[in-house]
Residue, then its C-alpha position, 0 to 999 in steps of 0.5 A: x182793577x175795575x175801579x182803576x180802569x173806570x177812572x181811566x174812562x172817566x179822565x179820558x172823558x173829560x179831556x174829550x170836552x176841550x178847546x185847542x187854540x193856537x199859543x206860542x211858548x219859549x222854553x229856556x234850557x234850565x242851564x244855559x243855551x239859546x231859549x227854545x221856540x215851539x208851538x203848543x197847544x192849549x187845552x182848556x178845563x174850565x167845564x169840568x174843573x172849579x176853584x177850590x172846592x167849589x163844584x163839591x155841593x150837594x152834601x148831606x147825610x147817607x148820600x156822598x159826593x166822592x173824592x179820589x185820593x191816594x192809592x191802595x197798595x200803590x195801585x188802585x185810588x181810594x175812594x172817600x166819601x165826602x162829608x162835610x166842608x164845615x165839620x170835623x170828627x168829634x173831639x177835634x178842632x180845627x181853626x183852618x175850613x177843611x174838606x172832612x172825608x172818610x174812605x169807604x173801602x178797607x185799606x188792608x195791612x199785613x204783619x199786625x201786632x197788638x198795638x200801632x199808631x193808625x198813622x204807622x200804615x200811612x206815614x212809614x210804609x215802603x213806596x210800594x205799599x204807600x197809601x197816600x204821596x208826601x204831598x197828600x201826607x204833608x197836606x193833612x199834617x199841615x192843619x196842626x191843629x190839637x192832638x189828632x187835629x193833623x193826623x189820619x184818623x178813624x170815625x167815632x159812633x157818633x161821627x158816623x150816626x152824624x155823617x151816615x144817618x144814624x144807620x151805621x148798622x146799614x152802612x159799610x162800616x160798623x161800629x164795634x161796641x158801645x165802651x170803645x172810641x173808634x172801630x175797625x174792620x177785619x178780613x172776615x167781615x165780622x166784628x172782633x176786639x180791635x179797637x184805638x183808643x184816644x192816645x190813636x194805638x190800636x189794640x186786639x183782643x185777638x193776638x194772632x190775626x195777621x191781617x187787619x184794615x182801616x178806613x181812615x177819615x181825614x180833613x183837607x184844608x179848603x186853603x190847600x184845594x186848588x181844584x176840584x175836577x169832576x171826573x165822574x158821577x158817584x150817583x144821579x146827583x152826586x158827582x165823583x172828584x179829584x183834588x189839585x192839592x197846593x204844594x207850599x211845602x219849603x215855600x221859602x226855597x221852592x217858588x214861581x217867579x213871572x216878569x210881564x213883557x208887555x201886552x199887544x194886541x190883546x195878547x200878554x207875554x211873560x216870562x217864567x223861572x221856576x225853581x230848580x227844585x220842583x223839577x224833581x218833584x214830578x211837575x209835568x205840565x204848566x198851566x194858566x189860571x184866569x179868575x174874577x178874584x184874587x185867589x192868593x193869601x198871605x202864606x196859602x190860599x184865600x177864601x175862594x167861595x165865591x170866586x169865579x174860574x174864567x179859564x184853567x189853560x193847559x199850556x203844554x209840558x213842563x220841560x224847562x225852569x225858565x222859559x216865555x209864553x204868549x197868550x191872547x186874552x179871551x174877547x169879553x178880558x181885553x176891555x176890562x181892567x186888570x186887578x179889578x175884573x181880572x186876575x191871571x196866574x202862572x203855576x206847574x201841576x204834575x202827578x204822582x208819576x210825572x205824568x198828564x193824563x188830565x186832571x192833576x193832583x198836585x200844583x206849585x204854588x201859583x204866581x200873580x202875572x201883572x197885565x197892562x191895561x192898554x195895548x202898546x208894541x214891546x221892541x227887541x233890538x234894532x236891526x237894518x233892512x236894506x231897502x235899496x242894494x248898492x250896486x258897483x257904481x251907486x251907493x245904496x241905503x238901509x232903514x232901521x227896524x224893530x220888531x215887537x216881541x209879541x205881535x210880531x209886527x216890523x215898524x221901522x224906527x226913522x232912522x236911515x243910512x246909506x250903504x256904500x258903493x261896492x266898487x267893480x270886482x274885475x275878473x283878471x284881464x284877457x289879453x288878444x293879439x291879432x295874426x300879425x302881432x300888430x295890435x294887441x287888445x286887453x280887457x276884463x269884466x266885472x263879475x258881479x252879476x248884473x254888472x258885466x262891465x268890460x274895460x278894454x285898452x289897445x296897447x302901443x305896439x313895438x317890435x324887434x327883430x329877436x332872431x334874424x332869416x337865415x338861409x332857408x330857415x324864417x327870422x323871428x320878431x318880437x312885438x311888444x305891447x304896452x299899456x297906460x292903464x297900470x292895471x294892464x302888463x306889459x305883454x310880448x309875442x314872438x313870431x316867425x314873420x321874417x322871410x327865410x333867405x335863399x342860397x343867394x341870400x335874397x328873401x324868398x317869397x311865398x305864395x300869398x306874399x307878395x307886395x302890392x303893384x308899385x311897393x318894390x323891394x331894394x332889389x326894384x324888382x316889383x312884388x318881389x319883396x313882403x314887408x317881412x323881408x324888408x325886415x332881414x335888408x334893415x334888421x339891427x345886429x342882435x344884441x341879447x342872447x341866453x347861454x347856458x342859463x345866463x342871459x347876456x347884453x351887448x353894451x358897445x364893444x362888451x357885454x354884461x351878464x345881466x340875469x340867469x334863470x334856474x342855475x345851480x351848481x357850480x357856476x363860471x363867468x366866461x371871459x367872452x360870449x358869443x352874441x349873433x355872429x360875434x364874440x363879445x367880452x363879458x365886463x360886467x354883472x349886472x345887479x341881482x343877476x344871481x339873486x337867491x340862484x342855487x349856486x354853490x360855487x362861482x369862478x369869475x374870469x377874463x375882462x370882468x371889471x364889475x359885481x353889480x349891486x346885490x349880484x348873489x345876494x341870498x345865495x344860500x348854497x354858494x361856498x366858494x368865490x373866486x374874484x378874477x384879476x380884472x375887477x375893479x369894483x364889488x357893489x352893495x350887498x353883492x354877497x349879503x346874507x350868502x350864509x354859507x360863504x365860507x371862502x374868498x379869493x381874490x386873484x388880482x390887485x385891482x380892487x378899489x371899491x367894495x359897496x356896503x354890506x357887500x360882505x355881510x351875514x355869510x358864514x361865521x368865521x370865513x376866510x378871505x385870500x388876497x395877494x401879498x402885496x395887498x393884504x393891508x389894502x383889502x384889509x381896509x376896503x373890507x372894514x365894515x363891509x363884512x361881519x366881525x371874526x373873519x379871517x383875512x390872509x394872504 
């Protein structure tokens, strides 16, 4: 536990020695989605990290840099010393430069039998017993070389007089006896029969011993190290490492691929995808690689020996397999060539348990990003900015813009338009009468703001008297107020401006009313008579008056039923009505005068000779008709589409003209009565006029 907490301590060191600067990255949701925009922060390591295994020097005999690698138990790291980067054990060869290094604390392991493979307690343990990840497994077995070339392995006598100074006596090992090949450590801490032969099974000369621990040597291949990072001291001149192994396993399936976007002012921006498979392999993080070199081989990694690390950049979490960054060279790289002074690769690094604390035990394999040698803007889509707006009476106009997808910066295009003007948007128009209804004035404003412009009409004004003074009572005046400009309705108002009579039946004036001095009335007595009164010596007889919903209009002698209003029910056309003081006979129904009413049955009577055009038309509810005596003509369409029209009588002779349609679309199989004497007449008239599989009867 000791060890465990002084490497926290040793990790949270060399974090403390970073430098942040600003970088913008777009993450893209692995499955669909609009691409996510974030700010993070870049953390550089190059003061503690290197290449490879460059930064482990120093090696020689007794003396050890360390390596962190695997767990004991899964819970504390092992410690290895480092022996040598150009040897391996004795009696194996290995084509492939390896990093050879030997634990130096026992890996203990319970439920010992007399023989087992050494690589049993690494390769087949449960996940909480496991030693070393399946990378770091896959790593050592990749050597494939020899026999025992790939496997984990134990030391020889002679390895460790070679490595430890010909003093194995001294060191934490020991050797155990000249006849055997390998050696062994049990929990006593002294020396018994355990030994592996070169077949690497593992014999006891003592069958009851439950307990036993190894300390294993392996070699890691300097092609598979991406980088080493000093995480402490082991003494005044030794330093204490961790490795960034490469993972090519499955290289086929699992890769890193990079677009470059374009350079721009100094800062590069690409675009990443990584295969949906390492997600599940606990990356945690992306990372940026600037070398003086090449450092990518044909199938892993090439010789980096002598290969500089400009910056090794913490981009931030690894969240999404596909996403943008936008990085900005360092000063000294935005003059120099890339290819020949540079190199810039994209990679994610991860840990055991997804987690960044620092320095990372495992990369994906790094992919190449190509940078342009010059600066030159990268455009995203035109858009239109408008530079002047439109107003309601001038056009406008818009430029066109691009903007750079790594700068940022708004350049326009030089291609120009106009906009069109908008036109007034006029709130509805206000209408203002004076007192006396003489003038009435109509307007209305723009609502578009800035705008507010009024457009104003003074109407020609008319009048009529509507009801005439009566004995103590005033008349009333209609005035009517008519405008040029469509736009504005033709209005009317009503007002009680007609003198009320006296029991003589002369006007009776009011205070304030008189006439001026010399405008006298009929009567020649002077000031007596307004102009109001006037009105009630020279009105015209009415002509128009409502009854009992139905609006009526004098027509010389006669009148005509000319428009009703809310009707409904049963409904009756008197023969005569009164008008003024007058009785006037009804001739006439005048067209679409019960268009769409709610009645549902009609009696006409007395003087009508005619049914305008359209009369009931629509009159859903209508059932029974009766046609008076007197009518001599049925306009167009005068019962059309009267769908329940289930009865018609006609009670005189006179019909000669029915209009087209007038009969047409009411209700199927509907009857028509007509006198005797005239059954083949009406028969006639009513061909085509009404629908196909009516009754007609006398």
């Amino acid at each position: 536990m000791k060890r465990k907490k002084l490497m926290k301590q040793m990790g949270r060191k060399v974090l403390g020695a970073v430098l942040a600067c600003a970088l913008s990255v777009t993450m893209v949701p692995a499955v669909g989605g609009e691409a996510i925009k974030a700010e993070a922060a870049v953390v550089k390591t190059t003061a503690n990290t290197s290449l490879g295994a460059n930064s482990i020097t120093n090696i020689e005999p007794g003396h050890f840099n360390v390596i962190t690698y695997g767990m004991a138990d899964g819970r504390e790291e092992l410690l290895f010393n480092v022996l040598s980067k150009t040897k391996c054990q004795s009696g194996f060869t290995v084509s492939t430069p390896c990093l050879l290094i030997d634990c130096k604390m026992p890996v203990w392991e319970n439920s010992h039998r007399s023989t087992y493979d050494v690589n049993y307690y690494f390769r087949t343990a449960s996940v909480e017993q496991a030693h070393f990840s399946p990378l770091e497994s896959r790593v050592i077995q990749e050597i494939d070389d020899g026999y025992h070339g790939w496997d984990y392995c134990l030391l020889s006598k002679s390895d460790i007089n070679e490595f430890y100074g010909n003093n194995s006596q001294a060191m934490i090992k020991s050797y155990n006896g000249i006849k055997r090949d390998w050696w062994l450590r049990d929990t006593y801490g002294t020396d018994y029969g355990y030994y592996v032969n070169t077949n690497g099974s593992v014999y006891s000369d003592k069958k009851n011993t439950q307990v036993i621990g190894f300390t294993p040597s392996m070699n890691i291949p300097l092609n598979k190290i991406l980088f080493s990072t000093k995480v402490g001291q082991a003494d005044s001149t030794h330093g204490m490492y961790k490795l960034t192994l490469l993972d090519k396993y499955d290289s086929d399936k699992r890769k890193i691929t990079t677009k470059t976007i374009g350079r721009c002012q100094g800062k590069i921006k690409f675009s990443y995808e990584v295969d949906a498979n390492y997600k599940y392999n606990n990356y945690s993080r992306m990372s940026l690689i600037i070398t003086n070199k090449q450092i990518l081989g044909d199938k892993y990694l090439a010789d980096m020996s002598n290969t500089k690390l400009y910056e090794y950049v913490n981009l931030g979490k690894y969240e999404n397999a596909k996403g943008e960054i936008t990085y900005e060279l360092p000063f000294d790289l935005k003059n120099k060539t890339y290819g020949k002074d540079y190199f810039v690769y994209f990679t994610i690094e991860g840990e055991p348990d997804g987690s960044d604390n620092g320095s990372s035990y495992f990369a994906a394999f790094p992919s190449q990003v190509n940078v342009p040698d010059t600066d030159a803007h990268v455009f995203g889509e035109p858009y239109w900015r408008v530079s002047a707006p439109a107003s309601c009476e001038r056009a406008g106009n818009k430029q066109e813009y691009h903007d750079c997808l790594i700068c940022g910066e708004h350049v326009r295009t030089g291609n120009r338009d106009s906009i069109p003007r908008l036109g007034h948007d006029y709130e509805d128009p206000v209408y203002e009468w004076s007192a006396d209804g003489k003038t009435c004035t109509a307007s209305r404003t723009c609502k578009r703001d800035k705008c507010g412009k009024v457009e104003k009409e003074e109407g020609l004004v008319s009048s009529k008297v509507k009801t005439p003074a009566s004995i103590g009572k005033k008349g009333t005046t209609t005035y009517t107020a008519e405008f040029t400009n469509k736009i504005f309705k033709t209005q009317t108002i009503d007002i009680e401006d007609i003198p009320a009579l006296d029991k003589d039946g002369k006007p009776i004036i009011e205070p304030g009313e008189e006439t001026k001095p010399g405008e006298e009335g009929k009567s020649g007595e002077a000031g007596k008579l307004t102009e109001e009164a006037k009105k009630v010596e020279d009105a015209a007889p009415v002509t128009e008056a409502d009854v009992e919903g139905a609006h009526y209009k004098v027509d010389g002698e006669n009148a005509s039923l000319e428009s009703t209003k809310d009707v409904s029910g049963d409904f009756t056309v008197p023969g005569t009505v009164k008008i003024g003081d007058k009785d006037y006979p009804v001739n006439k129904i005048g067209p679409s005068a019960f268009k769409n009413t709610e009645i549902t049955s009609l009696a006409v009577e007395g003087e009508v000779t005619e049914i305008g055009d359209s009369a009931f038309e629509g009159c859903k509810k209508l059932k029974k008709v009766t046609i008076g005596a007197n009518i001599t003509k049925i306009g167009k369409k005068a019962f059309f589409k009267c769908s329940n029209l289930k009865k018609i009588t006609f009670k005189g002779a006179k019909v000669k003209s029915i209009g087209a349609k007038a009969f047409k679309k009411i209700k199927k199989g509907a009857t028509f009565k007509t006198p005797k004497k005239k059954l083949k007449a009406y028969t006639k008239l009513l061909k085509k006029k009404t629908d196909a599989g009516v009754k007609i009867k006398k």
